[in-house]
N, CA, C and O atoms as CSV, one atom per row, in Angstrom:
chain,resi,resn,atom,element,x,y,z
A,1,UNK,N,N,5.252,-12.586,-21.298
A,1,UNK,CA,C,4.191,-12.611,-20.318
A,1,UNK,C,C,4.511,-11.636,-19.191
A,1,UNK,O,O,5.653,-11.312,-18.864
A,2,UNK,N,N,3.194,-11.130,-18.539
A,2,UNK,CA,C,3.295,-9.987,-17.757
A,2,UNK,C,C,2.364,-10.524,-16.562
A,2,UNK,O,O,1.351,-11.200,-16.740
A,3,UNK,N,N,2.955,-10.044,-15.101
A,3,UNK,CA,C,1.506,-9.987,-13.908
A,3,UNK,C,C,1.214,-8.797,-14.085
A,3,UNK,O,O,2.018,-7.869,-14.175
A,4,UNK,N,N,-0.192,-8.723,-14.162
A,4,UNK,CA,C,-1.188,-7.183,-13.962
A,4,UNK,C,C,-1.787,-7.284,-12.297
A,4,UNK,O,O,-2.605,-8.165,-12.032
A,5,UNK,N,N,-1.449,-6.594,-11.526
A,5,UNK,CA,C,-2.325,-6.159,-10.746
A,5,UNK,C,C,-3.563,-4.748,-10.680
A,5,UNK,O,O,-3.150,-3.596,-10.810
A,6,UNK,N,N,-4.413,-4.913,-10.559
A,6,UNK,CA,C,-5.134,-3.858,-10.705
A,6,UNK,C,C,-5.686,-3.822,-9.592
A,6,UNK,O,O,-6.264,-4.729,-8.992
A,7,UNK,N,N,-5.464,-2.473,-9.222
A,7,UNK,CA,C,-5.693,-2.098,-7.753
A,7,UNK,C,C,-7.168,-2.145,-7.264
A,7,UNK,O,O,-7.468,-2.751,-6.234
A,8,UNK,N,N,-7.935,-1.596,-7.906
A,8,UNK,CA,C,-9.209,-0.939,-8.156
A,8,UNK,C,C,-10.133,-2.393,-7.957
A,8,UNK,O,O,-11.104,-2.518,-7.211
A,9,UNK,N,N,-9.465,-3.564,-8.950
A,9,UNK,CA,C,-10.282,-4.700,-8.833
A,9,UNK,C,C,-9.624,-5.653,-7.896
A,9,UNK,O,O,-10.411,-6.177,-7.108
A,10,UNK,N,N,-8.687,-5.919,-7.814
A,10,UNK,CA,C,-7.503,-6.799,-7.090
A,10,UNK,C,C,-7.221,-6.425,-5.749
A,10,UNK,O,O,-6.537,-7.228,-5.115
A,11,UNK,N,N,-7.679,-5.143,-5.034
A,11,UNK,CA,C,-7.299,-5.102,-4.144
A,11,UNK,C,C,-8.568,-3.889,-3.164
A,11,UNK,O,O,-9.324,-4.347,-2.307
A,12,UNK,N,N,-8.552,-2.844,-3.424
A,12,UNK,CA,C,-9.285,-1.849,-3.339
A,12,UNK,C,C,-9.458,-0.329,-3.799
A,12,UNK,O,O,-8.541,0.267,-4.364
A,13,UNK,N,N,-10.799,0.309,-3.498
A,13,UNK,CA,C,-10.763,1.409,-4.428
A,13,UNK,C,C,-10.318,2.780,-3.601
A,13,UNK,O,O,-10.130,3.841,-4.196
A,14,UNK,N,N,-10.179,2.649,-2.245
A,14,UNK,CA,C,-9.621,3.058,-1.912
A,14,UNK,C,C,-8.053,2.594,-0.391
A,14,UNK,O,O,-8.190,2.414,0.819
A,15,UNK,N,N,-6.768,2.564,-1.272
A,15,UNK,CA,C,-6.381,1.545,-0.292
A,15,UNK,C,C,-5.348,3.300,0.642
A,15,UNK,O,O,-4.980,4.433,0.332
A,16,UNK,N,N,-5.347,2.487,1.672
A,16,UNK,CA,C,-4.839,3.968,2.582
A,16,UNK,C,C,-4.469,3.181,3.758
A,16,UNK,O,O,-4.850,2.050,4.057
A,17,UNK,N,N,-3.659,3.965,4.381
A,17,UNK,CA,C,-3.065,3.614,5.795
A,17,UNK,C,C,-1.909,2.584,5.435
A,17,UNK,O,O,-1.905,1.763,4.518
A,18,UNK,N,N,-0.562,2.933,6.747
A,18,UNK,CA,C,0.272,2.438,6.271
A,18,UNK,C,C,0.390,0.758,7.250
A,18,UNK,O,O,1.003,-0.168,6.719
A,19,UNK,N,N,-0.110,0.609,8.334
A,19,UNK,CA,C,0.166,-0.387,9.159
A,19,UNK,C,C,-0.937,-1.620,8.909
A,19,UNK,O,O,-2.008,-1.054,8.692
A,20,UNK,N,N,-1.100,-2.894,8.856
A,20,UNK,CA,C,-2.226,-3.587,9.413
A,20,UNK,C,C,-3.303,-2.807,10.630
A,20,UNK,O,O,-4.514,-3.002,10.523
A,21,UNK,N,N,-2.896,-2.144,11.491
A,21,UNK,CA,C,-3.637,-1.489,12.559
A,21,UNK,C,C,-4.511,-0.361,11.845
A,21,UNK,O,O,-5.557,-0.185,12.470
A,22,UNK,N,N,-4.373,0.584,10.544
A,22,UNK,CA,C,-4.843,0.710,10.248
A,22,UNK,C,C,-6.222,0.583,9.135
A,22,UNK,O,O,-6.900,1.421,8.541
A,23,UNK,N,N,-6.229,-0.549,9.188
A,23,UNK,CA,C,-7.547,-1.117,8.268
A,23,UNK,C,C,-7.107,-2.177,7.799
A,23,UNK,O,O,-6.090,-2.816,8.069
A,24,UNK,N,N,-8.704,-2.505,6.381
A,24,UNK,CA,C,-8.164,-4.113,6.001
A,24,UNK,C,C,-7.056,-3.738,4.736
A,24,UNK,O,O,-6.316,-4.682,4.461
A,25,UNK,N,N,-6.797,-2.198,3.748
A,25,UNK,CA,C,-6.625,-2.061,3.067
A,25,UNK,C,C,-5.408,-1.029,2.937
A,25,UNK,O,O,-5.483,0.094,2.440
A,26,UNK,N,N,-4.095,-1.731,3.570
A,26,UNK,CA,C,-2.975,-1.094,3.708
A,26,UNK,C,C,-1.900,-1.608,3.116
A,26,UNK,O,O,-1.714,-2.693,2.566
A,27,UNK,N,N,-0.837,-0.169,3.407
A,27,UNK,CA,C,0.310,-0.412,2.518
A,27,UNK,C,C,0.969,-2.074,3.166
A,27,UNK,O,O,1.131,-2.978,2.345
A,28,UNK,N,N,1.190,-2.235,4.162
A,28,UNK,CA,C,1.670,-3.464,5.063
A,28,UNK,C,C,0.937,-4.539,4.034
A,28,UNK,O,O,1.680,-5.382,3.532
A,29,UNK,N,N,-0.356,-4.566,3.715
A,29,UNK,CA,C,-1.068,-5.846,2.616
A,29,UNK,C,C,-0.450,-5.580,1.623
A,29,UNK,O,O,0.493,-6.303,1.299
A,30,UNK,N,N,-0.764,-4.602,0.954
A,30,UNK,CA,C,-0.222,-4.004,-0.549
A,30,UNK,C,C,1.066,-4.663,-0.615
A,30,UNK,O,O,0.991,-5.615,-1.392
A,31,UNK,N,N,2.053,-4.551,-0.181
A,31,UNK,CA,C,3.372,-4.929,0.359
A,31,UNK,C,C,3.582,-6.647,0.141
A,31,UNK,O,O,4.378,-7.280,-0.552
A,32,UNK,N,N,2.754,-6.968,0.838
A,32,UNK,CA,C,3.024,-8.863,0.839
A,32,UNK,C,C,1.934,-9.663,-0.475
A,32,UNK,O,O,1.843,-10.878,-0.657
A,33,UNK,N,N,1.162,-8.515,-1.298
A,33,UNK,CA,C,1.069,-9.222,-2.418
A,33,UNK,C,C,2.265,-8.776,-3.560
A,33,UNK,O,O,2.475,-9.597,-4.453
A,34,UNK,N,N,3.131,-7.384,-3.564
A,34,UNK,CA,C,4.004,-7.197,-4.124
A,34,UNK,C,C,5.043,-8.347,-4.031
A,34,UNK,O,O,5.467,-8.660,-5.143
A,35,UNK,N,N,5.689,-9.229,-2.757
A,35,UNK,CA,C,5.933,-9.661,-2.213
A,35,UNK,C,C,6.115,-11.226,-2.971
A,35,UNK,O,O,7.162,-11.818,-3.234
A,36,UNK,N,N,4.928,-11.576,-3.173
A,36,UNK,CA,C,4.529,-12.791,-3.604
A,36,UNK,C,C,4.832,-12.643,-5.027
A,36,UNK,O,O,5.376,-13.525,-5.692
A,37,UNK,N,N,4.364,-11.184,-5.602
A,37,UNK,CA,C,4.766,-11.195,-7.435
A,37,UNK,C,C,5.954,-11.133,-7.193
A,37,UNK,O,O,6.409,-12.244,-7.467
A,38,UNK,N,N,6.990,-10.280,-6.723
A,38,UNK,CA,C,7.873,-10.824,-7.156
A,38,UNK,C,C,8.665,-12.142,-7.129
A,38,UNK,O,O,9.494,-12.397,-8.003
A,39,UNK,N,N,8.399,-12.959,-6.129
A,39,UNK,CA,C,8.899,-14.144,-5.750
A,39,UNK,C,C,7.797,-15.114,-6.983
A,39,UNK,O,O,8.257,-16.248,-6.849
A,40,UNK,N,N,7.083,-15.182,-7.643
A,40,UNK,CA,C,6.381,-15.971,-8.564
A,40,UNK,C,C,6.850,-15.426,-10.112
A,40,UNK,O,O,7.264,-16.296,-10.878
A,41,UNK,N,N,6.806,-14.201,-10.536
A,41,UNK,CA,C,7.353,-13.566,-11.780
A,41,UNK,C,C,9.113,-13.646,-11.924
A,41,UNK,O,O,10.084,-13.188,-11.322
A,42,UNK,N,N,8.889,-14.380,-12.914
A,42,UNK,CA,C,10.122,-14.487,-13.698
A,42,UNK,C,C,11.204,-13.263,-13.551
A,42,UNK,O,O,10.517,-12.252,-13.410
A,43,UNK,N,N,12.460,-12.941,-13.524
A,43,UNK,CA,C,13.377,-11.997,-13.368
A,43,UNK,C,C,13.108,-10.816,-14.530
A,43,UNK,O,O,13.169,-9.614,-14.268
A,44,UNK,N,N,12.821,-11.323,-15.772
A,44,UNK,CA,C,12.643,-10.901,-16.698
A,44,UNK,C,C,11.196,-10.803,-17.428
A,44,UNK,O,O,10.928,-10.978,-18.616
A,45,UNK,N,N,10.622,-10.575,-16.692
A,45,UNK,CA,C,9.511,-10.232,-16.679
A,45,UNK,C,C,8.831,-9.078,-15.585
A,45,UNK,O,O,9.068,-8.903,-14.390
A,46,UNK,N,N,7.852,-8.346,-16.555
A,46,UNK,CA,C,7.188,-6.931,-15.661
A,46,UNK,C,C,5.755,-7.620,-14.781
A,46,UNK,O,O,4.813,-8.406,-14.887
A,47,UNK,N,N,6.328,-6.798,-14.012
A,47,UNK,CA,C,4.669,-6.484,-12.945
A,47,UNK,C,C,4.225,-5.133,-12.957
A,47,UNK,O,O,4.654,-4.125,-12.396
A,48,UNK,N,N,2.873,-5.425,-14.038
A,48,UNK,CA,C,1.955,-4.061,-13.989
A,48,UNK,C,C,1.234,-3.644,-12.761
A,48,UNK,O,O,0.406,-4.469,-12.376
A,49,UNK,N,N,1.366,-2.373,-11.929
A,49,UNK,CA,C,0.318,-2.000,-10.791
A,49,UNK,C,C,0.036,-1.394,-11.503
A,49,UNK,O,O,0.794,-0.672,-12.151
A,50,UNK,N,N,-1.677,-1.519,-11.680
A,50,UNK,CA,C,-2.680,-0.424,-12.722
A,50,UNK,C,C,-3.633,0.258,-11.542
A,50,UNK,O,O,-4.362,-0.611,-11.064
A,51,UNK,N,N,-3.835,1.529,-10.949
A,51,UNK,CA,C,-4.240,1.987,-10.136
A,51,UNK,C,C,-5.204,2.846,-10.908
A,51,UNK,O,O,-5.643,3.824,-10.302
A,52,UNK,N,N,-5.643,2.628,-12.251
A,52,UNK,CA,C,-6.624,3.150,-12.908
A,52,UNK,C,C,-8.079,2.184,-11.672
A,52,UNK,O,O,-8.024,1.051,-11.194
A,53,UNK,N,N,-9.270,3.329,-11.530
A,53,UNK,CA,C,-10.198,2.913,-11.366
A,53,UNK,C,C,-10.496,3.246,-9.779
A,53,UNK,O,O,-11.630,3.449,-9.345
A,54,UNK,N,N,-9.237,3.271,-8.947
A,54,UNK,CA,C,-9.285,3.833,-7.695
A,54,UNK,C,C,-9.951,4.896,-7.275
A,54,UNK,O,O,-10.022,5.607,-8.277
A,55,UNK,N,N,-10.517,5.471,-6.345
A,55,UNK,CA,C,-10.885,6.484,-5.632
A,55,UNK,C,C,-10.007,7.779,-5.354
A,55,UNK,O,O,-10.054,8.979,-5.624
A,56,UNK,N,N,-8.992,6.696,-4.515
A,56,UNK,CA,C,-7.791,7.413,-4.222
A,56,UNK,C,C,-6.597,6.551,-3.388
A,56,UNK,O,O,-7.065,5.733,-2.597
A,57,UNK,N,N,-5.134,6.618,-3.451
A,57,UNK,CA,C,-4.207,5.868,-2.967
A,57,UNK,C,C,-3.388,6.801,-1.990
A,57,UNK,O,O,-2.484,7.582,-2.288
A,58,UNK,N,N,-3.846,6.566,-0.936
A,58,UNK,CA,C,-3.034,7.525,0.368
A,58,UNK,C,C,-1.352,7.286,0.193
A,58,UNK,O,O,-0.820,6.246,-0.195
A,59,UNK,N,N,-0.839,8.238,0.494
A,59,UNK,CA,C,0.601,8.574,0.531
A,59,UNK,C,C,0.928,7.541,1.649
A,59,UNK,O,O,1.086,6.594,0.877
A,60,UNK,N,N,1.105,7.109,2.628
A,60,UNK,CA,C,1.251,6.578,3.497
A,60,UNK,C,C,0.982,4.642,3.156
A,60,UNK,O,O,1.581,3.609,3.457
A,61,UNK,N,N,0.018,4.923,2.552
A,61,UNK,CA,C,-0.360,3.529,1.744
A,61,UNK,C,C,0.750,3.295,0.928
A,61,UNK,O,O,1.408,2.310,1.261
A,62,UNK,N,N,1.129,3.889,-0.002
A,62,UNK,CA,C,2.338,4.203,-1.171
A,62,UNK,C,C,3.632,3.992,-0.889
A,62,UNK,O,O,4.270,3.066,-1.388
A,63,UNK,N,N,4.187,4.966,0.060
A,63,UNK,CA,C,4.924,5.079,1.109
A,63,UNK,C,C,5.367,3.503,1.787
A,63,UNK,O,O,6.479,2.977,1.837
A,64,UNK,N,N,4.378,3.131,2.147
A,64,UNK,CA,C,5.114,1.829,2.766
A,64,UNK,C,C,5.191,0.484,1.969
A,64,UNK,O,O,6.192,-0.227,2.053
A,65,UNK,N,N,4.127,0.154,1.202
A,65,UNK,CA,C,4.496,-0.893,0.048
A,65,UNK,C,C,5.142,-0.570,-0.815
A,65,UNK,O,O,5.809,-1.586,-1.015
A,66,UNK,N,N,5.534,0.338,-1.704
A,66,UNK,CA,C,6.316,0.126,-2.650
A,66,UNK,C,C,7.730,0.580,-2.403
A,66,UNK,O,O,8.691,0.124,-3.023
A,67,UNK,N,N,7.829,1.694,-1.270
A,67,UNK,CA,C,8.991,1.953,-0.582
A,67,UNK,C,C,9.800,0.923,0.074
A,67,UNK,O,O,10.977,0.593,-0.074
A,68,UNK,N,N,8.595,0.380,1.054
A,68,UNK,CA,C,9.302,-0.574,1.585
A,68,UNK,C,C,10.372,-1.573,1.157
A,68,UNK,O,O,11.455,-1.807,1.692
A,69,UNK,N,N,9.755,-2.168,-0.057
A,69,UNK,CA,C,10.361,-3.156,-0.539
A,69,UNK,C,C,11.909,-2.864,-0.469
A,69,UNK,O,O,12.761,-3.734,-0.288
A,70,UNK,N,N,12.192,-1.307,-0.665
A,70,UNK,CA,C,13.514,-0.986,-0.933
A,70,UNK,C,C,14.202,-1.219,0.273
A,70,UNK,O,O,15.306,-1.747,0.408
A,71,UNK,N,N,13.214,-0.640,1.399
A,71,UNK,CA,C,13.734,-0.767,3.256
A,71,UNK,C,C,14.156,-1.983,3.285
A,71,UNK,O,O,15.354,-2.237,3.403
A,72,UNK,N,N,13.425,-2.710,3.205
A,72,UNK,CA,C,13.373,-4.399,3.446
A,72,UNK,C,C,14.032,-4.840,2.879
A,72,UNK,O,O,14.085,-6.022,3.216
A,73,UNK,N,N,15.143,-4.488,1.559
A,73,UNK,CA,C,15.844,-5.393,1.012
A,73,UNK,C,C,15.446,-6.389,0.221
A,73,UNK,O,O,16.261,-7.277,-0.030
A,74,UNK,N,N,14.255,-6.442,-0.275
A,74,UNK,CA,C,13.385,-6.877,-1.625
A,74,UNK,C,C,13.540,-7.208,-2.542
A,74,UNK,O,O,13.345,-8.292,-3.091
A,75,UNK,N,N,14.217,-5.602,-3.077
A,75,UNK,CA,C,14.452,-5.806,-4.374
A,75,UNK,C,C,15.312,-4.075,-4.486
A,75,UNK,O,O,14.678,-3.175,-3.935
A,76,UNK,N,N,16.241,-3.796,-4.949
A,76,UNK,CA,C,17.292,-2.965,-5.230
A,76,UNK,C,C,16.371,-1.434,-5.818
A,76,UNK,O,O,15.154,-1.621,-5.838
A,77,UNK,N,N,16.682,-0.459,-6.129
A,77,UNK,CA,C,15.834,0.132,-6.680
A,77,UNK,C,C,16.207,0.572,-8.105
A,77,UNK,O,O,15.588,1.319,-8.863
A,78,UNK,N,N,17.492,-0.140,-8.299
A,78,UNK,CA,C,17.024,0.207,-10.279
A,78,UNK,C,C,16.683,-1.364,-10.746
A,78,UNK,O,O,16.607,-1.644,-11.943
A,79,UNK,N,N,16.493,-2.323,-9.738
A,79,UNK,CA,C,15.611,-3.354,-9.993
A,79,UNK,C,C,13.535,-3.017,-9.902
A,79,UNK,O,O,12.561,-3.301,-10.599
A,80,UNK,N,N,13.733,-2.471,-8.942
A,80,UNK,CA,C,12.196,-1.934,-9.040
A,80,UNK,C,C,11.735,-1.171,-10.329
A,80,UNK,O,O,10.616,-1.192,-10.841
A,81,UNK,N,N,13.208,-0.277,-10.866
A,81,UNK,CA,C,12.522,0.646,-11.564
A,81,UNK,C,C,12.532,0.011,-13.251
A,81,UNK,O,O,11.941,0.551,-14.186
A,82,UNK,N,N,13.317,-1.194,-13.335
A,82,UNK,CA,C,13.288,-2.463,-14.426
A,82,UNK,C,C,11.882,-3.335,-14.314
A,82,UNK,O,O,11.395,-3.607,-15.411
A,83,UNK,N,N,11.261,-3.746,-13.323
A,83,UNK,CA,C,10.404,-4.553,-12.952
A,83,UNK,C,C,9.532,-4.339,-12.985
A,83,UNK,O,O,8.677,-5.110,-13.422
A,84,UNK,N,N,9.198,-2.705,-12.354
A,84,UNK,CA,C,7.497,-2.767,-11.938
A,84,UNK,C,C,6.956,-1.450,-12.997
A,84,UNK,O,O,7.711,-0.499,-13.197
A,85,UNK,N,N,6.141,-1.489,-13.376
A,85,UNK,CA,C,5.550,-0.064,-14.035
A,85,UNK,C,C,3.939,-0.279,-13.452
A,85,UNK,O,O,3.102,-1.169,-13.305
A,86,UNK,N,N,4.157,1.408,-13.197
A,86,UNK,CA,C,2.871,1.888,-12.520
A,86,UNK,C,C,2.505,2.631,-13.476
A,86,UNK,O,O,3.255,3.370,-14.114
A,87,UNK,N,N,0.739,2.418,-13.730
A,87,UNK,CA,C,0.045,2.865,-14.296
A,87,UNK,C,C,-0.989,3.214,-13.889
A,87,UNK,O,O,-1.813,2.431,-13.416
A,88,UNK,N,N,-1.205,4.839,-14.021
A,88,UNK,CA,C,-2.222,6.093,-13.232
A,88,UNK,C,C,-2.585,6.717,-14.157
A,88,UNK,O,O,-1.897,7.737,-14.199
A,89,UNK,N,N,-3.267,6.695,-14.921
A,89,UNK,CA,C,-4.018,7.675,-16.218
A,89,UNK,C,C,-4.579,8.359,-15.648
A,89,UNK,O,O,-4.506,9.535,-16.006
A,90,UNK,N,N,-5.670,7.934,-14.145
A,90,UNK,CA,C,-6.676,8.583,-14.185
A,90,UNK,C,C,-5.831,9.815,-12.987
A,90,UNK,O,O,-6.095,11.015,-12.912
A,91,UNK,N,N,-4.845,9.087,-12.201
A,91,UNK,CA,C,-4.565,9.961,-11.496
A,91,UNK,C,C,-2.755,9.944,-11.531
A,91,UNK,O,O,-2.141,9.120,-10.854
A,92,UNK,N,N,-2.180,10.764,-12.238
A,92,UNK,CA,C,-0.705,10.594,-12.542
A,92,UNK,C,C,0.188,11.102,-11.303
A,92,UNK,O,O,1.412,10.977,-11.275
A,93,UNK,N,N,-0.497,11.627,-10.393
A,93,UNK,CA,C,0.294,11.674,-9.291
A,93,UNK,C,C,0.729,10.441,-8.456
A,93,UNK,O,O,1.727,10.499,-7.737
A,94,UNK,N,N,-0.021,9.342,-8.557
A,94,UNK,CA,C,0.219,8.099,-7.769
A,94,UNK,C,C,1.424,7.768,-8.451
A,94,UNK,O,O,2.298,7.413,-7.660
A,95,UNK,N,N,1.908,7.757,-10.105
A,95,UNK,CA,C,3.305,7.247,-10.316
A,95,UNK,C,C,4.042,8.074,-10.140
A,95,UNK,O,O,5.236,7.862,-10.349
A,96,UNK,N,N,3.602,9.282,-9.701
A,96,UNK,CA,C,4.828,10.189,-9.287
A,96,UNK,C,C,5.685,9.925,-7.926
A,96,UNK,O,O,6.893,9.769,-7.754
A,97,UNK,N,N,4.508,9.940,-6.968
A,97,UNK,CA,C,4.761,9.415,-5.264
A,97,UNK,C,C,5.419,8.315,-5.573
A,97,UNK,O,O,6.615,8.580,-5.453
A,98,UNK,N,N,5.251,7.036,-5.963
A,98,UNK,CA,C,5.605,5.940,-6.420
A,98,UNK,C,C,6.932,6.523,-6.327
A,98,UNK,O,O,7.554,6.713,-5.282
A,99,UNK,N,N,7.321,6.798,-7.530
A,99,UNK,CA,C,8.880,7.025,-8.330
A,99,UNK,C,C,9.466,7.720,-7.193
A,99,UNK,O,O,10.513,7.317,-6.688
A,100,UNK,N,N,8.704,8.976,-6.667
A,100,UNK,CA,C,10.106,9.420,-5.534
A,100,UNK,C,C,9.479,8.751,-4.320
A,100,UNK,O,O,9.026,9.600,-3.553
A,101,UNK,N,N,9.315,7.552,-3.917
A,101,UNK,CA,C,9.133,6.992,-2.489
A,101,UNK,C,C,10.212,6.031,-2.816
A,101,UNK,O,O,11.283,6.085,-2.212
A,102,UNK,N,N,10.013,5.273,-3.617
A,102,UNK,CA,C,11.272,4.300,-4.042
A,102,UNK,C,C,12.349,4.836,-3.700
A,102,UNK,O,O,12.932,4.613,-2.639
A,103,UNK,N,N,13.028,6.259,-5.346
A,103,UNK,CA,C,14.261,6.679,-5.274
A,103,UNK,C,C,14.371,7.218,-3.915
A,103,UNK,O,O,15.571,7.152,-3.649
A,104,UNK,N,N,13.628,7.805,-2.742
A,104,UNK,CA,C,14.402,8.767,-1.315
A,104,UNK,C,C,14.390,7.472,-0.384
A,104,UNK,O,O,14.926,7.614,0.715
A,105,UNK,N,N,13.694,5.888,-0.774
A,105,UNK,CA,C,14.192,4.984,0.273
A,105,UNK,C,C,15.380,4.599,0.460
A,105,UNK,O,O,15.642,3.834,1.388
């Protein structure tokens, strides 16, 4: 068994900005539902972020939820990179940012 998040439906189509101060649809939210999957998903088990369907995912948005986790002490980052798979068909740069926001945190 797997959690799927899908951005597009689960969260928004376009999520951007990195603080609560900047909108309803930021990395700071993004962040505390990551937050919750991992504290509910099994060790051994994946969490899909599917960002198929989005508009677009601001760097800064990116930047602070999935980075963060590493800031914050979360979760390790060859635990992130065991755990989470990001999936961007439509736009393959979002798992790129992803992958180096993690590894330069």
């Amino acid at each position: 068994m797997m959690s799927i998040i899908n951005v597009a439906n689960d969260f928004s189509l376009m999520p951007s900005g990195r603080h609560r101060s900047d909108g309803s649809y930021t990395g700071d939210h993004f962040y505390e539902i990551l937050i919750r999957e991992i504290e509910k998903v099994p060790e051994d088990e994946k969490i899909i972020i599917n960002f198929d369907g989005v508009l677009a995912a601001g760097s800064s948005f990116l930047e602070q939820a999935f980075a963060g986790l590493i800031r914050e002490k979360k979760i390790s980052k060859s635990q992130f990179f065991n755990k989470f798979e990001i999936v961007a068909n439509e736009y393959p740069e979002i798992r790129e940012k992803v992958k180096r926001y993690v590894s330069e945190a």
